[in-house]
C-alpha positions as CSV (number, residue, x, y, z in Angstrom):
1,X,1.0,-4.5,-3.6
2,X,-1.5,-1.9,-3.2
3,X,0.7,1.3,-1.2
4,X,-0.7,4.5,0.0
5,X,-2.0,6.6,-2.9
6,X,-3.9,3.2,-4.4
7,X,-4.8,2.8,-0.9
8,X,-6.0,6.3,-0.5
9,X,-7.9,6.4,-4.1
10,X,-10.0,3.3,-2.4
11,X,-10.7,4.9,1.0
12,X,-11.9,8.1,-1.0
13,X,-13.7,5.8,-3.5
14,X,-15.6,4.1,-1.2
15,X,-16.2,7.6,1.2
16,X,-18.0,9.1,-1.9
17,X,-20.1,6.1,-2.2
18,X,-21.0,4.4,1.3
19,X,-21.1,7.1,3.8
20,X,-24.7,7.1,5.0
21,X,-25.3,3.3,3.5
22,X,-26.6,0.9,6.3
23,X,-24.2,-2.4,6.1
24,X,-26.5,-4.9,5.2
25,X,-24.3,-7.8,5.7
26,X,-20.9,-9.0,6.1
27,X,-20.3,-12.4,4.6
28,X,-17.0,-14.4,5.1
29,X,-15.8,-16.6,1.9
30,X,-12.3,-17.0,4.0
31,X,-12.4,-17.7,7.9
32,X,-8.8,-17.2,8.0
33,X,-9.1,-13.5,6.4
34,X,-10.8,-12.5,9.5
35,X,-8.3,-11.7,12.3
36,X,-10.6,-10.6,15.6
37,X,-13.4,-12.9,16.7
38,X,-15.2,-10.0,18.8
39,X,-17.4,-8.2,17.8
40,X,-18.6,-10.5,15.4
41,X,-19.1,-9.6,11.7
42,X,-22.7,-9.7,12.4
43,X,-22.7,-6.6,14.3
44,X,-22.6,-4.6,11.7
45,X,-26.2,-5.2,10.3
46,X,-28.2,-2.4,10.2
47,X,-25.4,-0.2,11.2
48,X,-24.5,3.4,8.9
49,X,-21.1,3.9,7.9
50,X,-20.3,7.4,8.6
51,X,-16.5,7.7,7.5
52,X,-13.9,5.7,5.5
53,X,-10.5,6.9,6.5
54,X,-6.7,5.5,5.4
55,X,-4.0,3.7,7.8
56,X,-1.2,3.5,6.1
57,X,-2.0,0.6,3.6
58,X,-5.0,-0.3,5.6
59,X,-8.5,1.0,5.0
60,X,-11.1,1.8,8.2
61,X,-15.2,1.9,7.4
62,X,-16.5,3.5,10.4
63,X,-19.6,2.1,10.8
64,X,-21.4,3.9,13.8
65,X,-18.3,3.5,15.6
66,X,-18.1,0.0,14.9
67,X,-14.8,-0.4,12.2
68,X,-14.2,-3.0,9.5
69,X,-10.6,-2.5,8.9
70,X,-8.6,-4.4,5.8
71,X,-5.3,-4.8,4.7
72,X,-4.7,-6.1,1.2
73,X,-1.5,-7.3,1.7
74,X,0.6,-8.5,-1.4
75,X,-2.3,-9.5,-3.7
76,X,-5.5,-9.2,-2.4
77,X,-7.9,-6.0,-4.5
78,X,-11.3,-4.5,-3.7
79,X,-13.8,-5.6,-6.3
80,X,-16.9,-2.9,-6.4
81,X,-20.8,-3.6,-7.6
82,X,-23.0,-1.7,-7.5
83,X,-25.4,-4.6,-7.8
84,X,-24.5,-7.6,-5.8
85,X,-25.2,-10.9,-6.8
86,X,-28.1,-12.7,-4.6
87,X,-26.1,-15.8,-3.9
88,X,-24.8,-15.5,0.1
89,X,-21.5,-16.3,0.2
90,X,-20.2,-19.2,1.4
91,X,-17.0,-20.1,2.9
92,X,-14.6,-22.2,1.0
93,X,-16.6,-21.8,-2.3
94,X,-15.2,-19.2,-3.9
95,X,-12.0,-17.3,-4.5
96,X,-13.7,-14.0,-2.7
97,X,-12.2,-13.7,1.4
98,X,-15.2,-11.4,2.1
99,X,-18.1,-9.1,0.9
100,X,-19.8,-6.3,2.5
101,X,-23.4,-5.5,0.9
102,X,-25.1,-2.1,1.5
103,X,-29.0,-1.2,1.6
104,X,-28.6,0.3,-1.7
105,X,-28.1,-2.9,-2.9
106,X,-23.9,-1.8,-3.6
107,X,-21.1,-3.7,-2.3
108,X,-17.7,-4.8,-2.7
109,X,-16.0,-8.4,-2.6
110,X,-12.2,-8.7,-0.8
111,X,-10.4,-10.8,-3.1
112,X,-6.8,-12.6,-3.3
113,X,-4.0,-13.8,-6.1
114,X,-1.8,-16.6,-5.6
115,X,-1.2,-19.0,-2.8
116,X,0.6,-16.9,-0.4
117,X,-2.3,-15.5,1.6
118,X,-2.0,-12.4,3.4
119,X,-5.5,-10.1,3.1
120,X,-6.1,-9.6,6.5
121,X,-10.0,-8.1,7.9
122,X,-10.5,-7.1,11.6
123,X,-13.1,-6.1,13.4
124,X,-12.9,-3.5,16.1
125,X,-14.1,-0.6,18.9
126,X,-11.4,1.1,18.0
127,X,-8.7,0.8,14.7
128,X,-5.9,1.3,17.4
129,X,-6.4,-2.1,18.3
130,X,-5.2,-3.3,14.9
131,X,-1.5,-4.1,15.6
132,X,-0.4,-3.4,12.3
133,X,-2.0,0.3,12.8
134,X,-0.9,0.6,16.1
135,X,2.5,0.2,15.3
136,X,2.5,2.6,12.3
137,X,4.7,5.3,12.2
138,X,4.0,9.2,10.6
139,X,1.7,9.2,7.5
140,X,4.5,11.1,4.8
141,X,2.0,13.1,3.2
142,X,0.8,14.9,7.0
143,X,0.5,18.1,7.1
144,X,3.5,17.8,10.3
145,X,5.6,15.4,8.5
146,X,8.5,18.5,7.7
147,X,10.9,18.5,6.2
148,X,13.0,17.9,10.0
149,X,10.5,15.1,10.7
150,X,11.8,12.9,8.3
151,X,15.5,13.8,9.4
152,X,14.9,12.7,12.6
153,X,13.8,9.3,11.3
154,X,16.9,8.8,9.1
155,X,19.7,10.5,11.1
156,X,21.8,7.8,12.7
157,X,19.7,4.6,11.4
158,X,22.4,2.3,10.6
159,X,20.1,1.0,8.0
160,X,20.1,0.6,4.0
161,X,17.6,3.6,3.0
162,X,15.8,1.1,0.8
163,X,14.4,-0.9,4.1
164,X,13.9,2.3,5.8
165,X,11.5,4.4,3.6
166,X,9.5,0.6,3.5
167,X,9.6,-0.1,7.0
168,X,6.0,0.5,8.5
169,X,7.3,1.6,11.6
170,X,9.1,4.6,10.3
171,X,7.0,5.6,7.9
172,X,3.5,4.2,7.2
173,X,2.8,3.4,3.4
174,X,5.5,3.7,1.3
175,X,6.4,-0.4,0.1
176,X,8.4,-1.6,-2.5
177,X,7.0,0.1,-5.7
178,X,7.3,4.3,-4.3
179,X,10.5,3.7,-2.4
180,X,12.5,2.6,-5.7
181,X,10.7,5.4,-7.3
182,X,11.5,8.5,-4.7
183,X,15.1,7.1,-4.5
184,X,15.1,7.2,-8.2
185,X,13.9,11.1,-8.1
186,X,16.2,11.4,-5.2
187,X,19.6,10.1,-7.5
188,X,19.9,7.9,-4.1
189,X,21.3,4.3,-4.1
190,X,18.6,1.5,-2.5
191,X,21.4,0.5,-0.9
192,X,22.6,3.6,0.7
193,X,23.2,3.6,4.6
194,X,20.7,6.1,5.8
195,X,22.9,7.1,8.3
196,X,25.4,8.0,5.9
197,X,23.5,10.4,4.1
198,X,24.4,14.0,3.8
199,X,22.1,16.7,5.2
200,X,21.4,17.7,1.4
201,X,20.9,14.2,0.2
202,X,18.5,13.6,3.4
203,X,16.3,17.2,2.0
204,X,16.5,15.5,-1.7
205,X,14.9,12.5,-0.6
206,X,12.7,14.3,1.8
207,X,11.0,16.1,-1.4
208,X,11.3,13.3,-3.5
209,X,9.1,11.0,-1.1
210,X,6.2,14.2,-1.5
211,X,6.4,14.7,-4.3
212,X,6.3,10.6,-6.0
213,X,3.3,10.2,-3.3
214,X,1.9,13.8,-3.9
215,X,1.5,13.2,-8.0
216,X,0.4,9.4,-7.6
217,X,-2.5,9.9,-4.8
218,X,-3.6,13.0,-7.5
219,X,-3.2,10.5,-10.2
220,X,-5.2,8.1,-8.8
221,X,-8.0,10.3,-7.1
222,X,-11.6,9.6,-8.7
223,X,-10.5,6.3,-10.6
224,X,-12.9,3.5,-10.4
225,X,-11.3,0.7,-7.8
226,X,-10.5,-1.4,-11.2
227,X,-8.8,0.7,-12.9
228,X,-6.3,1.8,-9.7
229,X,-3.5,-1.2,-11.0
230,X,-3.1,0.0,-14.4
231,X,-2.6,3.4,-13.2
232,X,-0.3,3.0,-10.8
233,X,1.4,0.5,-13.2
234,X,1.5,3.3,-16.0
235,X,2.7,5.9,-13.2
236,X,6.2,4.2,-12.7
237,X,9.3,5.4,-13.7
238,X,11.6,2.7,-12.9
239,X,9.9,0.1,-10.7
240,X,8.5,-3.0,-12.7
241,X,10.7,-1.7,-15.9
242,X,14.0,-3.6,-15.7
243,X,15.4,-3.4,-19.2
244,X,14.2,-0.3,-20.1
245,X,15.3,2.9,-20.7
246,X,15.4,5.5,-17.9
247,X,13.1,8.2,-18.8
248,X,15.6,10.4,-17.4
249,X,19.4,9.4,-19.0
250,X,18.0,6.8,-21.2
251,X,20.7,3.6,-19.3
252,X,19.5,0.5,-18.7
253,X,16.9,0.0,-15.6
254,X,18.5,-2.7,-13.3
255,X,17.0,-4.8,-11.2
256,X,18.3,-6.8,-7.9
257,X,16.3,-9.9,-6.6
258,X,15.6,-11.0,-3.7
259,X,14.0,-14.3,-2.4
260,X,10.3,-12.4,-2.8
261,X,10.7,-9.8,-4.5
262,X,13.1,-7.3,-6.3
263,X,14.0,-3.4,-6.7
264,X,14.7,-1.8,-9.9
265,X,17.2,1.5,-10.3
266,X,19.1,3.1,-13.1
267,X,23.5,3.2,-12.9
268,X,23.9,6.2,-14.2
269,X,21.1,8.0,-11.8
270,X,21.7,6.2,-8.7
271,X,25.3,4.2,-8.5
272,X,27.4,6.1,-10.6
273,X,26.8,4.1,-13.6
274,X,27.7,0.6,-11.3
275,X,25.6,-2.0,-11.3
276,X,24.3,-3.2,-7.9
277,X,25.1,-7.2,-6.8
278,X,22.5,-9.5,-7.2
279,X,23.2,-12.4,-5.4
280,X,20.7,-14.7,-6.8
281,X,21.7,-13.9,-10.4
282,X,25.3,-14.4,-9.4
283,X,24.5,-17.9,-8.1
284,X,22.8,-18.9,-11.4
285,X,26.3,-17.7,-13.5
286,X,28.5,-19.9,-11.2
């Protein structure tokens, strides 16, 4: 899932490419990827874009104060060409949920893996009126967000700190892949009550969040849309990499599974060399 520095690298991408394009069209391959049915996609024809800007994990064109805002959701991408093909989209045809074309003749084509579908596309005045962005809480790379900002949201939460740091309500961006990485730098169990932490481990993390999001939105920056996976992928530490060594102590990398998903840590970092329960492993060894 693409989370906020791949997310970021694709709202700068498309900033240094589109700002000052007219929107030539908005074609739907998906009806169901489109979530607002006013205004309709049609309204943006002719339109300038004038600024791309970052939600969380959801990107806003600003088209003359009209927005196109997408989420990718667990598997959907951005495909850039700068040439697109002639052929107008047409709904059920093709795997591609939507394209946008410009009047330089550029565009890009919202695509989706698998059968779970969950690439969302709104249309709105105003990006507020997305719910997902309305509900977002602070961006963790703000200027604001201190140091006693993110106290504040862990203090008391009765909470495993591995849900929290995900959570889009607390804090917007960070999923699956940057939370087991900061609690990695942090020496922090996944499964850690958050209210449980000690003012020291709470600063740890704090600077651990920064400074995983802080070196993967500069390792992205200025990559091509394509090539944002395999950087992010190369970028891990300990997420994706169960059964390899920790680039820190050199144990084991773990990971726990869950009905959709799973987290990866290392023992000797994170638990005090234990290894974490995983129930569905557990079941297959009765």
């Amino acid at each position: 899932m693409p989370e906020l520095p791949e997310v970021q690298a694709l709202a700068d991408f498309l900033r240094g490419r589109v700002v000052d394009l007219a929107v030539a069209g908005v074609e739907l391959g998906s009806f169901s990827v489109l979530k607002t049915y006013d205004p309709a996609p049609q309204a943006f024809s002719g339109l300038m874009v004038t600024d791309v800007r970052r939600y969380g994990k959801f990107v806003d064109l600003d088209v003359d104060g009209l927005h196109l805002v997408f989420h990718l959701a667990r598997a959907g991408w951005l495909r850039w060409s700068e040439s697109m093909p002639a052929t107008v989209l047409r709904p059920g045809k093709s795997p591609i949920a939507l394209r946008v074309r410009f009047s330089d003749g550029s565009g890009f084509d919202l695509t989706e893996a698998g059968t779970k579908k969950g690439l969302a596309a709104y249309v709105v005045r105003d990006p507020q009126e997305v719910p997902g962005i309305a509900t977002l809480g602070p961006d963790p790379l703000a200027d604001d967000f201190d140091e006693a900002a993110f106290a504040a949201l862990v203090n008391g939460r009765r909470t495993q700190i591995k849900g929290l740091l995900r959570d889009q309500s607390v804090i917007a961006g960070v999923g699956n892949a940057y939370s087991d990485e900061a609690l990695h730098a942090a020496k922090l169990s996944p499964f850690a009550m958050a209210a449980s932490l000690s003012d020291e481990e709470v600063s740890r993390l704090y600077a651990a969040l920064r400074e995983v999001l802080t070196s993967a939105v500069a390792a992205s920056s200025g990559k091509p849309a394509k090539d944002l996976k395999d950087a992010k992928r190369s970028g891990m530490r300990v997420h994706g990499r169960t059964g390899e060594a920790c680039p820190v102590c050199g144990d084991v990398i773990r990971e726990v599974s869950f009905a959709d998903r799973s987290l990866q840590y290392c023992p000797t970092c994170q638990t005090g060399g234990k290894p974490l329960a995983d129930r569905r492993m557990s079941r297959l060894l009765k």
